[in-house]
ZAMARGU-4260 file (C-alpha; in steps of 0.2 Angstrom, whole numbers, plus 5000, padded with zeros to 4 digits):
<rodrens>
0) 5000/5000/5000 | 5005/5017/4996 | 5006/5031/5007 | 5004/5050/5000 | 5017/5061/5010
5) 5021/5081/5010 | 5035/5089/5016 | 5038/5106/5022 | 5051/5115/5028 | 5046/5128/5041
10) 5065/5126/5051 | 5078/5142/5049 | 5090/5133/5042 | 5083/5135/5022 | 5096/5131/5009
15) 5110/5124/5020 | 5106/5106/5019 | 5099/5092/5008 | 5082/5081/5017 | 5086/5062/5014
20) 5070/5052/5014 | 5074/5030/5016 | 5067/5014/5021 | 5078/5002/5029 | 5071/4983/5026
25) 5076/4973/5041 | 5086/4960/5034 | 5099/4976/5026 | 5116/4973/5025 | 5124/4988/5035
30) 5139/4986/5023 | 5129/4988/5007 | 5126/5008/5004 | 5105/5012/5004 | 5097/5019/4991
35) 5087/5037/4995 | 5067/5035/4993 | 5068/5056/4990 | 5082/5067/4991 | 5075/5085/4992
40) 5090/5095/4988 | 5092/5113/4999 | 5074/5117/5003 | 5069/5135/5005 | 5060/5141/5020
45) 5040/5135/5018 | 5045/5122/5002 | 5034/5110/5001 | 5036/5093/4992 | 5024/5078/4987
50) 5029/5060/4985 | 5023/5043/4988 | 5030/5029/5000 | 5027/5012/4997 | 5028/4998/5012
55) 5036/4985/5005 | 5050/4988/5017 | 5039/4990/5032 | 5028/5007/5038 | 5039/5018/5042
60) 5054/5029/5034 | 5069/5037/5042 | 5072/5055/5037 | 5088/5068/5042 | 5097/5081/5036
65) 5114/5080/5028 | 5126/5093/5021 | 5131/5084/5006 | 5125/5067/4996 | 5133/5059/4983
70) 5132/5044/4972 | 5116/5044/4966 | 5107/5050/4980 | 5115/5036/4992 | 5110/5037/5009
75) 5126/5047/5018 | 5134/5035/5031 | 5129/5047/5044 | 5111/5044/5042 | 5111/5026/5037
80) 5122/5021/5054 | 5109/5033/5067 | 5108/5050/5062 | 5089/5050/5055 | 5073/5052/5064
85) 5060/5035/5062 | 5045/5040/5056 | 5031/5027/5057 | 5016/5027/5048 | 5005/5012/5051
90) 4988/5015/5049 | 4992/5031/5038 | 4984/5035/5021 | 4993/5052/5021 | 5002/5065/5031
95) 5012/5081/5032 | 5032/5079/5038 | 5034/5097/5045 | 5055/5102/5049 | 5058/5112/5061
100) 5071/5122/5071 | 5088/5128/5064 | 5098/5142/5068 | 5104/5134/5084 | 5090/5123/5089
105) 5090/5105/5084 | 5080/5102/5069 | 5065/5092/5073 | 5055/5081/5059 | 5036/5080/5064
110) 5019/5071/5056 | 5001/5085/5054 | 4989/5082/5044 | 4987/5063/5047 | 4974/5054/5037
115) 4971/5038/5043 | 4966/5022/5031
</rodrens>
């Protein structure tokens, strides 16, 4: 099943960092790189993007922050080993991710807007 997510930055910190959105199936091989689900590349203050998760890998995604992404929108190490925020979204048709903080305070991710199935 498919769930409808929107993201929207509403931190302080616009432009200074790229939003890595991924699933982690639990049989993963730590030593084999992830791939991204979405890569939103230096969001602006109040950006807002639309995509679609899928559950084949469970219901949930991890999201962060990283300052720079590479190889085809591989997870960064960083994220992949701890530095994300779990997200879960059982019983979830749709939700808002909303960013928040920056500018000194620690950049929080959040779910409004739930719809639920």
């Amino acid at each position: 099943m498919d769930i409808a997510l929107h993201f929207i930055n509403r931190s302080t910190d616009a432009g200074n960092a790229h939003i890595v959105i991924f699933q982690q199936a639990a049989a993963h091989d730590l030593d084999e790189p992830l791939a991204a689900l979405k890569v939103i590349r230096n969001p602006g203050i109040d950006e807002r993007h639309d995509f679609v998760a899928g559950t084949d890998a469970g219901e949930a995604i991890w999201i962060g922050a990283a300052r720079n992404v590479c190889d085809e929108d591989l997870v960064p190490p960083e994220l992949a080993a701890g530095g994300a925020t779990l997200v879960s979204f059982a019983g979830i048709a749709e939700a808002t991710i909303i960013l928040s903080g920056g500018g000194g305070e620690p950049q929080v991710f959040s779910l409004t807007d739930i719809v639920t199935r």
